[in-house]
gemmi code that builds the backbone of each chain (N, CA, C; Angstrom):
import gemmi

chains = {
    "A": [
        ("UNK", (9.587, 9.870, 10.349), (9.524, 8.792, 9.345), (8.374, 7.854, 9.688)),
        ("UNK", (7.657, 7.494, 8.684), (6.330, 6.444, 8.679), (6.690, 5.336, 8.985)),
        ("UNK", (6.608, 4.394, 10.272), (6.635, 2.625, 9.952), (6.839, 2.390, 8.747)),
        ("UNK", (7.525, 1.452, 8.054), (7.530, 1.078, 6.832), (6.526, 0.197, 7.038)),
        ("UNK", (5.600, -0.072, 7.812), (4.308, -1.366, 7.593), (3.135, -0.561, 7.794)),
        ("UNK", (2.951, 0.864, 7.780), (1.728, 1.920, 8.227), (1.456, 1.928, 7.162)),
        ("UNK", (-0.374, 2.205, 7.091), (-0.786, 2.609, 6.280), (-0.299, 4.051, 6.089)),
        ("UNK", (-0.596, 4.724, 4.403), (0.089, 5.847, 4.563), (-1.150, 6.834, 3.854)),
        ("UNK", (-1.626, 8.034, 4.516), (-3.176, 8.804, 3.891), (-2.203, 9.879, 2.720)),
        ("UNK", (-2.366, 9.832, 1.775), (-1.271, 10.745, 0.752), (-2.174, 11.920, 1.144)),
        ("UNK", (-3.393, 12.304, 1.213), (-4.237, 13.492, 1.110), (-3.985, 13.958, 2.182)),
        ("UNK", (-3.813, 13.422, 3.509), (-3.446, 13.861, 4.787), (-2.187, 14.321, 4.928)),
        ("UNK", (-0.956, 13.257, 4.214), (0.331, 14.218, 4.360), (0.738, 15.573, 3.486)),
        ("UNK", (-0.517, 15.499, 2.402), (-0.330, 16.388, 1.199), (-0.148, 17.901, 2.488)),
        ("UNK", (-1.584, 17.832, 3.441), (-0.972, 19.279, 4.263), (-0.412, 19.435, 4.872)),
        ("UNK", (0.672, 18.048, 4.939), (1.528, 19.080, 5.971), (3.078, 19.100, 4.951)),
        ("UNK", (3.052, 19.695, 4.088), (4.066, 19.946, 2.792), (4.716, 21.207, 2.819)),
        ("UNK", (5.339, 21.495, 3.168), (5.938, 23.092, 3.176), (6.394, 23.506, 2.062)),
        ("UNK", (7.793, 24.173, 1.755), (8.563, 24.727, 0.850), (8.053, 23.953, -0.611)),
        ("UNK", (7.856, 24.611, -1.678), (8.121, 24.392, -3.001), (8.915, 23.606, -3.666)),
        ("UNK", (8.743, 22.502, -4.401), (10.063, 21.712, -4.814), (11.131, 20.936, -3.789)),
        ("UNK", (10.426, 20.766, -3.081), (11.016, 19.853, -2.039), (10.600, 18.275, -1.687)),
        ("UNK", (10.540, 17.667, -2.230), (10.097, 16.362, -2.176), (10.010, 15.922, -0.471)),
        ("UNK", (9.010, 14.917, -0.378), (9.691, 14.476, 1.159), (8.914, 12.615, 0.797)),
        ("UNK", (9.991, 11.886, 1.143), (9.700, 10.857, 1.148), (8.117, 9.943, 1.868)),
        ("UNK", (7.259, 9.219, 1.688), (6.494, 8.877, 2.751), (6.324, 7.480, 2.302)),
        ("UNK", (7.210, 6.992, 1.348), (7.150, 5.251, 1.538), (7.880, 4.808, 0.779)),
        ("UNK", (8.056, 3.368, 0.815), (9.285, 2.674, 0.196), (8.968, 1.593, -0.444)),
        ("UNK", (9.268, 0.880, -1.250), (9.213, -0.476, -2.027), (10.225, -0.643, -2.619)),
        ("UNK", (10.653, -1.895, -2.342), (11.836, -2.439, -2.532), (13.184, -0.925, -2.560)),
        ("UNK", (13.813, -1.147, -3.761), (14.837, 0.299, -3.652), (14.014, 1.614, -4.459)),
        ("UNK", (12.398, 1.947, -4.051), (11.647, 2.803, -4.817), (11.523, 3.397, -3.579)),
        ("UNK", (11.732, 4.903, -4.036), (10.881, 5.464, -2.906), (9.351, 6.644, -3.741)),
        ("UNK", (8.072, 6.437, -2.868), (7.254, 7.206, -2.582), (7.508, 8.556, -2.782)),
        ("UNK", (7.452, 9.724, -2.948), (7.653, 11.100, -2.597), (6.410, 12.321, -2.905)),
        ("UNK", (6.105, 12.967, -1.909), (4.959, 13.729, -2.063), (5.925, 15.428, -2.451)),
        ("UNK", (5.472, 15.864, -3.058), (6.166, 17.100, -3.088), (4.811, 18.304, -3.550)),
        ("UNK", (5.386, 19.724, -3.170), (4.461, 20.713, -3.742), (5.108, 21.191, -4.972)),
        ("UNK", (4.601, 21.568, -5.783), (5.147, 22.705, -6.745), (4.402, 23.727, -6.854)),
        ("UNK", (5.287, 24.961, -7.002), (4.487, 26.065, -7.082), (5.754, 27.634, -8.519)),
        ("UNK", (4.991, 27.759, -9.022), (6.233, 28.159, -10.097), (7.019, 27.492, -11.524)),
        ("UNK", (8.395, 27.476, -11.587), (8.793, 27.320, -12.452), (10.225, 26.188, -12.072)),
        ("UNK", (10.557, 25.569, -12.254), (11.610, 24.095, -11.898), (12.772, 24.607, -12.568)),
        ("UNK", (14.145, 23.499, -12.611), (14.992, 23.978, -13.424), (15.222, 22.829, -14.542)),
        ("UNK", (15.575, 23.263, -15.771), (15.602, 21.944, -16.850), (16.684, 21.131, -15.910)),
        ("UNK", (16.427, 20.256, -16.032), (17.257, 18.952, -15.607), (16.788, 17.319, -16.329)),
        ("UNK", (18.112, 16.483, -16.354), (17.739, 14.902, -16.574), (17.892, 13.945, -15.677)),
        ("UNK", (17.466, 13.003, -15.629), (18.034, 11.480, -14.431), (18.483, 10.701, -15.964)),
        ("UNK", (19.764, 10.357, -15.661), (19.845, 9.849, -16.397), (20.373, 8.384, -16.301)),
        ("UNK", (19.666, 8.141, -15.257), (19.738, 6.567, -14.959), (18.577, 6.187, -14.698)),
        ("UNK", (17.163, 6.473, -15.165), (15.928, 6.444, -14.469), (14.971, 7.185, -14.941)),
        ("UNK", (14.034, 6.700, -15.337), (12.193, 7.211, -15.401), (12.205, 7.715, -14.351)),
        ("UNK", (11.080, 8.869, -14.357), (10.606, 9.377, -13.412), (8.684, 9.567, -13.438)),
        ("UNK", (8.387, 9.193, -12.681), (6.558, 9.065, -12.297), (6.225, 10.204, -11.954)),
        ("UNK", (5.462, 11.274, -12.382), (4.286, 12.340, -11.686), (2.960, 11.790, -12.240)),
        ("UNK", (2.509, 11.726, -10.434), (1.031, 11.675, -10.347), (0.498, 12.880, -9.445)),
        ("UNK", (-0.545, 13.685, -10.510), (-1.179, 14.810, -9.681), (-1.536, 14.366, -8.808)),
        ("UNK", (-2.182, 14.695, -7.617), (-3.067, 14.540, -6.455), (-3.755, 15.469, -6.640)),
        ("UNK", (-3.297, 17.013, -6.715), (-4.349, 17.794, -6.205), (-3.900, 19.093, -7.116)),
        ("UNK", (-4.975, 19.873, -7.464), (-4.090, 21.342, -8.360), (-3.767, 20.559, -9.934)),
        ("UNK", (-2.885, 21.393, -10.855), (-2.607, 20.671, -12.471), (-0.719, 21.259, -12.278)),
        ("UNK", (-0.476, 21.170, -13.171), (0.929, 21.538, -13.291), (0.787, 20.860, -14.994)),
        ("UNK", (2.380, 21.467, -15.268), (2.786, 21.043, -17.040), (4.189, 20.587, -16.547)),
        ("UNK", (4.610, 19.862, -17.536), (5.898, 19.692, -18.061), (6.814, 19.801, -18.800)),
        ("UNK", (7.322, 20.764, -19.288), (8.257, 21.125, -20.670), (9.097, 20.184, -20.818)),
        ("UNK", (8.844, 19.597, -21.940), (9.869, 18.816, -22.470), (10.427, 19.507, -23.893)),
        ("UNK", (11.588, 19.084, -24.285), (12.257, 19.811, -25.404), (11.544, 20.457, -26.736)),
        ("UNK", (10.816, 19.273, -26.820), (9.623, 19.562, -27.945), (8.454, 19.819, -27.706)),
        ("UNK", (8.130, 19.666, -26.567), (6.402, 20.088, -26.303), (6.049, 19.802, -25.039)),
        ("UNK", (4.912, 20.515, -24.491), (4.252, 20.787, -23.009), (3.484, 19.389, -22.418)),
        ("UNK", (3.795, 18.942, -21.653), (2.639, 17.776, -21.254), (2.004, 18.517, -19.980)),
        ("UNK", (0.441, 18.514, -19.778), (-0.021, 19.113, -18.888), (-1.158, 17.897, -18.092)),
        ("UNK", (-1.248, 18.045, -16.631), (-1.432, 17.003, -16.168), (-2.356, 17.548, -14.859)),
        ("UNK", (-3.582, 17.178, -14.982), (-4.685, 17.440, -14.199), (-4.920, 16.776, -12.695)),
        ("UNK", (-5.683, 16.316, -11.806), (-5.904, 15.669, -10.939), (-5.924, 14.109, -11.522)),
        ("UNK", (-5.331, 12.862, -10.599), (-5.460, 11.853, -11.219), (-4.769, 11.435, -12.360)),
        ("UNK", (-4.104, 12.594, -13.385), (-3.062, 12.154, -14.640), (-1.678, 11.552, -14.265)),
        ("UNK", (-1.352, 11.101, -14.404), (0.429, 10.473, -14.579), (0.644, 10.386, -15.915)),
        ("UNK", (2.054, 10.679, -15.771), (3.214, 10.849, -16.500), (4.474, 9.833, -16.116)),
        ("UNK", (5.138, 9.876, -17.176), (6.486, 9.187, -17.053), (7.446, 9.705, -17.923)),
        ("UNK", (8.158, 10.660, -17.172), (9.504, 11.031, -18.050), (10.587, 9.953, -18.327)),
        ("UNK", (10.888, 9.926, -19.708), (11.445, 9.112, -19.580), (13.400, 9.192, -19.255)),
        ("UNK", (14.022, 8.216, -18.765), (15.561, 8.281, -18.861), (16.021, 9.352, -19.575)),
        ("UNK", (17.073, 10.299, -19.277), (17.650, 10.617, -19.726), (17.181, 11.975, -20.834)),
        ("UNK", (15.797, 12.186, -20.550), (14.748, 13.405, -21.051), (15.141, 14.192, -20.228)),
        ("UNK", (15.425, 15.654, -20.970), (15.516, 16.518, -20.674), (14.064, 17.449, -19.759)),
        ("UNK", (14.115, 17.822, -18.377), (12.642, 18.000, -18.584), (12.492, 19.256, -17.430)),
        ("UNK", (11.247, 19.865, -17.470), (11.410, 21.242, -16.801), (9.655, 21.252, -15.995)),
        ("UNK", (9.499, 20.807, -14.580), (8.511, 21.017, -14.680), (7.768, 22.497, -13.624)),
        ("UNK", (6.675, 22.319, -13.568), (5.966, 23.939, -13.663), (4.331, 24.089, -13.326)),
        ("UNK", (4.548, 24.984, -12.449), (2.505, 24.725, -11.620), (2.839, 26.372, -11.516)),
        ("UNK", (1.339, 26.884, -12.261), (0.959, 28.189, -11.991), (0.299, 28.378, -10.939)),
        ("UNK", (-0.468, 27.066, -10.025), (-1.063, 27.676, -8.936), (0.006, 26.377, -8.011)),
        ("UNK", (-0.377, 26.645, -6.719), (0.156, 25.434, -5.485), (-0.201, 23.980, -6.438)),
        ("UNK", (0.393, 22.896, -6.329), (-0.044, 21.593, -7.618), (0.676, 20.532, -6.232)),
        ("UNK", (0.041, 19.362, -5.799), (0.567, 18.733, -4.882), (0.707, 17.480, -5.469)),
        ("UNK", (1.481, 16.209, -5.841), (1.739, 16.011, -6.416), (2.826, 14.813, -6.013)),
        ("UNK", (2.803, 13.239, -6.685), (3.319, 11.886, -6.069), (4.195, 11.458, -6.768)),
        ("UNK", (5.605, 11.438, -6.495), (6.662, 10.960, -7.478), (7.222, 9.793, -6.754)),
        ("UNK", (7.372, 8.926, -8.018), (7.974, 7.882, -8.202), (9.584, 7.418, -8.181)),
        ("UNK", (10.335, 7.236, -7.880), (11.534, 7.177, -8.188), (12.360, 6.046, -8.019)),
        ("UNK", (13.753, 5.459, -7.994), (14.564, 5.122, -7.280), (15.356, 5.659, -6.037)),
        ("UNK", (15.491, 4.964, -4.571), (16.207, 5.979, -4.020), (17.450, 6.318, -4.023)),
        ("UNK", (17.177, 7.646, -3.732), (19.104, 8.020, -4.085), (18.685, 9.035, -5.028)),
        ("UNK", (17.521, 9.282, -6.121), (17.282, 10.314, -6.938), (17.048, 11.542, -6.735)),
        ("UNK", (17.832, 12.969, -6.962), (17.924, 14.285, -6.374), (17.007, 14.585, -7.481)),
        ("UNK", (16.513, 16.250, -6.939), (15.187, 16.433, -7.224), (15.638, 17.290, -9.356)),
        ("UNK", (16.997, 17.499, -8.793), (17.524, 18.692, -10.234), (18.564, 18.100, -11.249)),
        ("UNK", (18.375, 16.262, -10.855), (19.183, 15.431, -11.294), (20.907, 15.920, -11.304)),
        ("UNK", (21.262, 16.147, -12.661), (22.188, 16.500, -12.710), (22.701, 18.344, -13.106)),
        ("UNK", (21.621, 18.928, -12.737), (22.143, 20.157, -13.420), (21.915, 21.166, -11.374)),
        ("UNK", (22.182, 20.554, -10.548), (22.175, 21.226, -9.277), (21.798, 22.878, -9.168)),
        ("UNK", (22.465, 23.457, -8.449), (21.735, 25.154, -8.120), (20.737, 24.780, -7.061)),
        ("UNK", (20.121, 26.404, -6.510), (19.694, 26.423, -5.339), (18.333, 25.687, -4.944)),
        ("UNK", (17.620, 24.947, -6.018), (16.782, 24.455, -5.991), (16.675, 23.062, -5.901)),
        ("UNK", (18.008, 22.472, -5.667), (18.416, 20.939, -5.501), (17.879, 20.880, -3.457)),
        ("UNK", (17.271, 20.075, -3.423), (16.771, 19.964, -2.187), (17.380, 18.285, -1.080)),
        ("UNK", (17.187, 18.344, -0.432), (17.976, 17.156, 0.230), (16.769, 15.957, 0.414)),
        ("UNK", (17.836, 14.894, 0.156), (17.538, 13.337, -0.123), (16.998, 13.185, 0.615)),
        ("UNK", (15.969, 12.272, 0.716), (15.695, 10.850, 1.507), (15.106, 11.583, 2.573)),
        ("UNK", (14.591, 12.851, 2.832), (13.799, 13.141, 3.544), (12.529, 12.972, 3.952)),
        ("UNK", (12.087, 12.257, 4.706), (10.816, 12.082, 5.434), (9.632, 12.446, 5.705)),
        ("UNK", (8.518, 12.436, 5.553), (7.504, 13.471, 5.651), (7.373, 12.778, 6.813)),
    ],
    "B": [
        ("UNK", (-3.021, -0.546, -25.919), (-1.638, -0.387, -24.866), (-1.186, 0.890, -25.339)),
        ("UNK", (-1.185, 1.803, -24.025), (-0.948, 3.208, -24.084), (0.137, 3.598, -24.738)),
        ("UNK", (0.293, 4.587, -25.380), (1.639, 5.060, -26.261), (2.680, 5.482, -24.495)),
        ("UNK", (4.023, 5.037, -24.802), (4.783, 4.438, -23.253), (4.881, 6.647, -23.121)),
        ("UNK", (4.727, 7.538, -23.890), (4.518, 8.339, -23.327), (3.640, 9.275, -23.254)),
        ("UNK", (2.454, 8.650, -23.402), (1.357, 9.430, -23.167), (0.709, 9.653, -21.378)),
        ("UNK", (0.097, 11.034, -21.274), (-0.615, 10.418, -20.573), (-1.359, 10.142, -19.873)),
        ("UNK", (-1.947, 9.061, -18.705), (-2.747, 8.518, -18.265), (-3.954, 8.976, -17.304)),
        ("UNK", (-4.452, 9.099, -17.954), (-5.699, 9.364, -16.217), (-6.526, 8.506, -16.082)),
        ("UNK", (-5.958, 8.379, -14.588), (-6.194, 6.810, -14.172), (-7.740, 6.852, -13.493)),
        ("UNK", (-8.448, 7.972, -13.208), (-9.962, 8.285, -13.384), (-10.683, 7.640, -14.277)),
        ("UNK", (-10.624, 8.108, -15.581), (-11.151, 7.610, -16.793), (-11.010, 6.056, -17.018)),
        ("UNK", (-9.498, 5.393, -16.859), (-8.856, 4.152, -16.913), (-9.827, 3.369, -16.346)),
        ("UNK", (-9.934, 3.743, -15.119), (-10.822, 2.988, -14.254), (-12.270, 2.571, -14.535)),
        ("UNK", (-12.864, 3.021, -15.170), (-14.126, 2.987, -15.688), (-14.124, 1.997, -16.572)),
        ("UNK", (-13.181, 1.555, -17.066), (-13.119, 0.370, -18.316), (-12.117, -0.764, -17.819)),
        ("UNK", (-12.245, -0.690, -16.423), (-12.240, -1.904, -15.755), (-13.232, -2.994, -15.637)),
        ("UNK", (-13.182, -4.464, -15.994), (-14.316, -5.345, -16.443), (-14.295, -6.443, -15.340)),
        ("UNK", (-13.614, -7.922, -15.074), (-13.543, -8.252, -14.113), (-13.088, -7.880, -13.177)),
        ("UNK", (-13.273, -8.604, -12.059), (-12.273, -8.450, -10.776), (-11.092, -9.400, -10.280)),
        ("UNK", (-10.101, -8.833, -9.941), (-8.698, -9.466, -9.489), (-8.035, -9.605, -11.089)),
        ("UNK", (-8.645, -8.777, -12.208), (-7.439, -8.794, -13.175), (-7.500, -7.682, -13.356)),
        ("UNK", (-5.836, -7.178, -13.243), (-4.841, -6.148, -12.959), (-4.849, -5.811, -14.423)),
        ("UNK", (-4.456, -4.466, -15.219), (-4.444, -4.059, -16.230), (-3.757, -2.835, -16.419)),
        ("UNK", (-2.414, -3.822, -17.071), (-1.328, -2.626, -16.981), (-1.738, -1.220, -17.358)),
        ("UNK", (-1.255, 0.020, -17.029), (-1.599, 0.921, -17.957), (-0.338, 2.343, -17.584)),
        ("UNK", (0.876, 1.491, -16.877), (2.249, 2.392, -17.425), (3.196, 1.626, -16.985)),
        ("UNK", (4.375, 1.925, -17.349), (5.475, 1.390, -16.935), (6.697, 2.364, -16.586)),
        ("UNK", (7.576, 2.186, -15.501), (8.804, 3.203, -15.614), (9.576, 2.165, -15.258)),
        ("UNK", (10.729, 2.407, -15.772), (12.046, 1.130, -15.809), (11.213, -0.508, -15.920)),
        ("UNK", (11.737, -1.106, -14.875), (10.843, -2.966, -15.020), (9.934, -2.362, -14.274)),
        ("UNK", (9.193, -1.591, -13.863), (7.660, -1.636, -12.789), (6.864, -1.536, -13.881)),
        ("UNK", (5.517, -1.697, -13.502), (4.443, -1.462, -13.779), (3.389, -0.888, -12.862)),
        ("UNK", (2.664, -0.087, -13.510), (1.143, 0.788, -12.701), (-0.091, 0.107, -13.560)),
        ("UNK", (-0.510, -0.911, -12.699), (-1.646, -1.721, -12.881), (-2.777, -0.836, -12.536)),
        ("UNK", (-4.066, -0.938, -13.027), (-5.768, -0.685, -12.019), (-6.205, -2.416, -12.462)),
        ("UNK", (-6.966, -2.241, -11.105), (-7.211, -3.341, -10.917), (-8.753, -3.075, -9.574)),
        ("UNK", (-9.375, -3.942, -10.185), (-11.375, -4.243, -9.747), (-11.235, -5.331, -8.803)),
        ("UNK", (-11.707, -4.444, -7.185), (-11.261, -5.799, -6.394), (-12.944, -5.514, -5.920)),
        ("UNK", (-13.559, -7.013, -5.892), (-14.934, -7.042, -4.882), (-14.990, -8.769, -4.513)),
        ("UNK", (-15.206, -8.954, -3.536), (-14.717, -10.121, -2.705), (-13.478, -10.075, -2.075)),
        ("UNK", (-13.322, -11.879, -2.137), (-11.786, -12.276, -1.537), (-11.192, -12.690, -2.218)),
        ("UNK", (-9.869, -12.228, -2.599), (-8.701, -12.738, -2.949), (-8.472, -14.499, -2.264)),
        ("UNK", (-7.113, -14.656, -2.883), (-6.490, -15.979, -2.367), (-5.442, -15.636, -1.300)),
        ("UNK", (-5.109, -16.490, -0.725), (-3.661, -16.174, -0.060), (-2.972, -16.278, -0.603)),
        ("UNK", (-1.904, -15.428, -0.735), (-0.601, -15.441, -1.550), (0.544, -14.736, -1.186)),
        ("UNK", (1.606, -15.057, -1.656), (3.154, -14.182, -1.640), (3.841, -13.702, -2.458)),
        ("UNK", (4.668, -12.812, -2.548), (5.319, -12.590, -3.778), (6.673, -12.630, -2.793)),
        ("UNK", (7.739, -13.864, -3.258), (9.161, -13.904, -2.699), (10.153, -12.985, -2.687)),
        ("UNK", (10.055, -11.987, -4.344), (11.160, -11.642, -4.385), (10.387, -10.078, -4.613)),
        ("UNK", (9.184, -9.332, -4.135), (9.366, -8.025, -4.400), (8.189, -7.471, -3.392)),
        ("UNK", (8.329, -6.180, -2.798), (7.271, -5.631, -2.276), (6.061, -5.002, -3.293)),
        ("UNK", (5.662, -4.889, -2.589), (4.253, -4.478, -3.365), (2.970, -3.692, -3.079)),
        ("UNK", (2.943, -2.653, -3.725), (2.068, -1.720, -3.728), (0.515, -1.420, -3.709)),
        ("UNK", (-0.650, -0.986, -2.983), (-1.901, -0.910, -2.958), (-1.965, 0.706, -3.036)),
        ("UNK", (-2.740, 1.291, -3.983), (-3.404, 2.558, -3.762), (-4.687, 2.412, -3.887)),
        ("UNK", (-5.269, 2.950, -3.035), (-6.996, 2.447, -3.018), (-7.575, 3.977, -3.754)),
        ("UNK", (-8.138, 4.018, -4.776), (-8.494, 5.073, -6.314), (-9.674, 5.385, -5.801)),
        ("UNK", (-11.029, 4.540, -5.424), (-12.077, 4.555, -5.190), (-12.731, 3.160, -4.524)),
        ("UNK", (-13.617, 3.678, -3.580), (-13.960, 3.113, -2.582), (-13.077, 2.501, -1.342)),
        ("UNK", (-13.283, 1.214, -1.141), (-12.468, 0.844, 0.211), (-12.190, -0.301, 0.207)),
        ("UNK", (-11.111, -1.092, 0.972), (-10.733, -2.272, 0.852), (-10.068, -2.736, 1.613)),
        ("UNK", (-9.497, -4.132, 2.323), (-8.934, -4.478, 3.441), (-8.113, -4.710, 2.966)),
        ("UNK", (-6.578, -5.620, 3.355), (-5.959, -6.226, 3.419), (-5.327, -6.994, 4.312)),
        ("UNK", (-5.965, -9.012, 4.702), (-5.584, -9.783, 5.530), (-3.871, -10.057, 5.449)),
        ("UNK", (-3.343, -10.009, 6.824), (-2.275, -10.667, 6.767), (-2.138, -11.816, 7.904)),
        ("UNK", (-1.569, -12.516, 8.397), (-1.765, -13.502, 9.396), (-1.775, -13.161, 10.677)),
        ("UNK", (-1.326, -12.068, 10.986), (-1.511, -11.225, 12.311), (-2.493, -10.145, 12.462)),
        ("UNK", (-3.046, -9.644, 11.010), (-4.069, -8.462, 11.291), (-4.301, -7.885, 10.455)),
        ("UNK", (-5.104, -6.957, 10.222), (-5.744, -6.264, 8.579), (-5.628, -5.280, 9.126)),
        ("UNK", (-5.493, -5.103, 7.943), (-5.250, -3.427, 7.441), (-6.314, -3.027, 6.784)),
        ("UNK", (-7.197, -1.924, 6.874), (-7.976, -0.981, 5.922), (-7.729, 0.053, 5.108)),
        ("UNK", (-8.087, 0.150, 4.120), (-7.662, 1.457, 3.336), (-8.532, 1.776, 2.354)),
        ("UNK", (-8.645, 3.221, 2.090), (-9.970, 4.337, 2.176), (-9.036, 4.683, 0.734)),
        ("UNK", (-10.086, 5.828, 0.081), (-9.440, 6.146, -0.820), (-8.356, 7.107, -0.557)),
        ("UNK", (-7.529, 7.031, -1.332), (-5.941, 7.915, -1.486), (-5.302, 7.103, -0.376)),
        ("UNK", (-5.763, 6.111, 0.289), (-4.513, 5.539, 1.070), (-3.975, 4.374, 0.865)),
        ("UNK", (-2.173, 4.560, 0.805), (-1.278, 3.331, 0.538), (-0.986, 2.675, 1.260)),
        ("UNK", (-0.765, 1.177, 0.910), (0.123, 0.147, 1.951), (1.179, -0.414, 0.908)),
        ("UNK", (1.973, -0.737, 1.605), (3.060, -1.439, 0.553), (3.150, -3.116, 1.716)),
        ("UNK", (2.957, -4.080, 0.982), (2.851, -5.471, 1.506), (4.645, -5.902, 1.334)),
        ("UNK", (5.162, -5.943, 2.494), (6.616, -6.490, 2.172), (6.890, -7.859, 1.438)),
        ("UNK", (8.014, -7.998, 0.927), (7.815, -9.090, 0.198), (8.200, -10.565, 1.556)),
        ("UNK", (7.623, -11.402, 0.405), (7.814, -13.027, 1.451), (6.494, -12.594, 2.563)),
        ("UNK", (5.619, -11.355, 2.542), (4.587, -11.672, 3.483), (3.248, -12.410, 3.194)),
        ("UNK", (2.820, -12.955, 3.483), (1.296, -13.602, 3.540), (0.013, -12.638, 3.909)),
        ("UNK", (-0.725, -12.647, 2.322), (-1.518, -11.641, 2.220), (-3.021, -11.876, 1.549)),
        ("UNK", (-3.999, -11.328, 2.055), (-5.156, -11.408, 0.964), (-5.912, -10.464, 1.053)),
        ("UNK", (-6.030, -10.143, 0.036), (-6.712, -8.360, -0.125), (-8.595, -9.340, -0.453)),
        ("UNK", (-8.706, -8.140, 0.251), (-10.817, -8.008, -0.057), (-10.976, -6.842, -0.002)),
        ("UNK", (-12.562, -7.001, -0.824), (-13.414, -5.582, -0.497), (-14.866, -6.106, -0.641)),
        ("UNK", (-15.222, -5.275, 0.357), (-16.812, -5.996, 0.263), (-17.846, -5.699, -0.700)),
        ("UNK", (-17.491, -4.198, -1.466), (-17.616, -3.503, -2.323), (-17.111, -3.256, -3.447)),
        ("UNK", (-17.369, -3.242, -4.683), (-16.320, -2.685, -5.909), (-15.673, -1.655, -5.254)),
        ("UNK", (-14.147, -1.713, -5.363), (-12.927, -1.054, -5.207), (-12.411, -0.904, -6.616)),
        ("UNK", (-11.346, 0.095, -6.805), (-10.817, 0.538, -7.719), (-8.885, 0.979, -7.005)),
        ("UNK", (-7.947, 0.117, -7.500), (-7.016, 0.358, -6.705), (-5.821, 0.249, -7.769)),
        ("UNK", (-4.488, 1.011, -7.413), (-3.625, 1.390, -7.801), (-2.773, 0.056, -8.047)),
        ("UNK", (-1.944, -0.925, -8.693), (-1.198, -1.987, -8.046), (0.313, -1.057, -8.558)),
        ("UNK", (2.144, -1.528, -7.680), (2.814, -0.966, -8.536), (3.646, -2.051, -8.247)),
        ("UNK", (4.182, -2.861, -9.452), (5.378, -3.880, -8.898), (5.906, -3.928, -10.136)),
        ("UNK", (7.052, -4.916, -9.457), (7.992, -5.058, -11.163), (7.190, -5.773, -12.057)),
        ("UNK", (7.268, -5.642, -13.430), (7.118, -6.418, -14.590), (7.213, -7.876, -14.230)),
        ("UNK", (6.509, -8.250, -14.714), (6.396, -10.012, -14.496), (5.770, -10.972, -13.357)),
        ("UNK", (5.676, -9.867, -12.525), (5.073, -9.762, -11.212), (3.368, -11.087, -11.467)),
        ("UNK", (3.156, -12.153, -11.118), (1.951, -12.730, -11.262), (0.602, -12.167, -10.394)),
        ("UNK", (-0.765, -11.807, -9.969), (-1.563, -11.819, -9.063), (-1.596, -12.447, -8.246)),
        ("UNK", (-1.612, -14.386, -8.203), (-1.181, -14.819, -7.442), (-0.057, -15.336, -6.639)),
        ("UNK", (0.418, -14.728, -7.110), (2.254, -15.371, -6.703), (2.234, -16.737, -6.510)),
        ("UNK", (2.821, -17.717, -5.870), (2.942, -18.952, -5.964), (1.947, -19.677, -5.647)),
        ("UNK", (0.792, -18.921, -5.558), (0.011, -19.989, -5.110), (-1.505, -20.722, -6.375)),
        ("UNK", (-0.947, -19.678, -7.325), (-1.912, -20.617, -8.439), (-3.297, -20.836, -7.805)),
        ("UNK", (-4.402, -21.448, -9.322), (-5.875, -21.385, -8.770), (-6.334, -20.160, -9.512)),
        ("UNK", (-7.635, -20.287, -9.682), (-8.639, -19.978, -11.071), (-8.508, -18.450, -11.099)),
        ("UNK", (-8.376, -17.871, -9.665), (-8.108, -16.726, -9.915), (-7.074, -15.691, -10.486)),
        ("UNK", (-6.188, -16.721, -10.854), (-4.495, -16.146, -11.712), (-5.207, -15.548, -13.130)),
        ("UNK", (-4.280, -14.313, -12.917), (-4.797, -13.537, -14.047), (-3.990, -13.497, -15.286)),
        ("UNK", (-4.088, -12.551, -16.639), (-3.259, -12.936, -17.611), (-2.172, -11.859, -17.084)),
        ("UNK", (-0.715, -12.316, -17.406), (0.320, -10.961, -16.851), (-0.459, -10.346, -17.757)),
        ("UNK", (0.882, -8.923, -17.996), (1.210, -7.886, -18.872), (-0.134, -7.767, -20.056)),
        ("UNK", (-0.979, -7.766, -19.015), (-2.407, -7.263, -20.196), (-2.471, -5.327, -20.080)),
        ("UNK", (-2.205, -5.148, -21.039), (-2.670, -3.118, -21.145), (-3.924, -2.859, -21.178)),
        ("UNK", (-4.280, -1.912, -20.425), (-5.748, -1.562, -20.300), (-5.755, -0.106, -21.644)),
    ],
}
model = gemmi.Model(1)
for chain_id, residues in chains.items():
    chain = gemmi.Chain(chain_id)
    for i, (resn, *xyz) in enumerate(residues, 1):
        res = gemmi.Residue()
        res.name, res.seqid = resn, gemmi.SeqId(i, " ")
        for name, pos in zip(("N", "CA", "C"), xyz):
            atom = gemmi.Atom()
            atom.name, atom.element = name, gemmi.Element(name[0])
            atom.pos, atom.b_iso = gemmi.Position(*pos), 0.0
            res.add_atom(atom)
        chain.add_residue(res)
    model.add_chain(chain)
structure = gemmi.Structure()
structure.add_model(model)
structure.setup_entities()
């Protein structure tokens, strides 16, 4: 776990990211946490439905299926799903990648399976 | 002011940044906001009582004084300033930096002076 008073290099922790869809925490504000994660593939539809959710590319593109249509998101793009959106997201190549959240937010919200990954983990 | 779900690339955003030390909303998830914001000089001293607060440095480089010691940060790297701390961001250079705090959030926090910016302006 990072000092909560360290500076934090996102491009530096981006390599050391393992498994797919695994978020790992690397900072905090107020009850927000930071989270760097990889994607690689296909996600499972899921909602938060107490909460927006932030993707900011870093590195690679990825899309987002939402019910009605694709949002696709380059280096530097953010997004904000909103509450309670149904949403599915998806990187054809490795996509590294900065989410926003509240903590306490699981990665498959409410629809779990083997791709729900564990909380509050640390890079 | 961006359609709340479009979205953003904060690359481009940045370029139509005009003064410096005014922040310019350009998303929101729940009460936060994702400001860019043109830092070259010195800030004021200031606090924010009731929230921590976010620096992503986008392009170029920039310090941040606190009463015991500065911090530097390069591009892609974060600090989060705890709240109730005593702070003043510089750059000796045009910087281009990330801000993320709640809605309502002022630039200068209590300490007022010419450099207070307008809130909730959308870039």
């Amino acid at each position: 776990m990072a000092a909560p008073d360290a500076v934090v290099d996102l491009y530096d922790k981006l390599e050391r990211l393992d498994a797919a869809w695994s978020p790992r925490v690397v900072a905090e504000m107020n009850d927000y946490q930071f989270k760097l994660a990889r994607f690689e593939g296909r996600f499972v539809w899921h909602r938060h439905e107490a909460t927006d959710e932030v993707f900011l590319v870093l590195r690679g593109s990825m899309g987002i299926e939402l019910r009605d249509r694709t949002i696709r998101l380059g280096e530097g793009e953010l997004f904000v799903v909103p509450r309670g959106v149904e949403h599915r997201p998806f990187a054809d190549e490795d996509c590294r990648v900065l989410l926003i959240e509240p903590r306490g937010v699981v990665n498959t919200g409410g629809a779990g399976g083997e791709l729900t990954a564990g909380n509050d983990v640390w890079l």
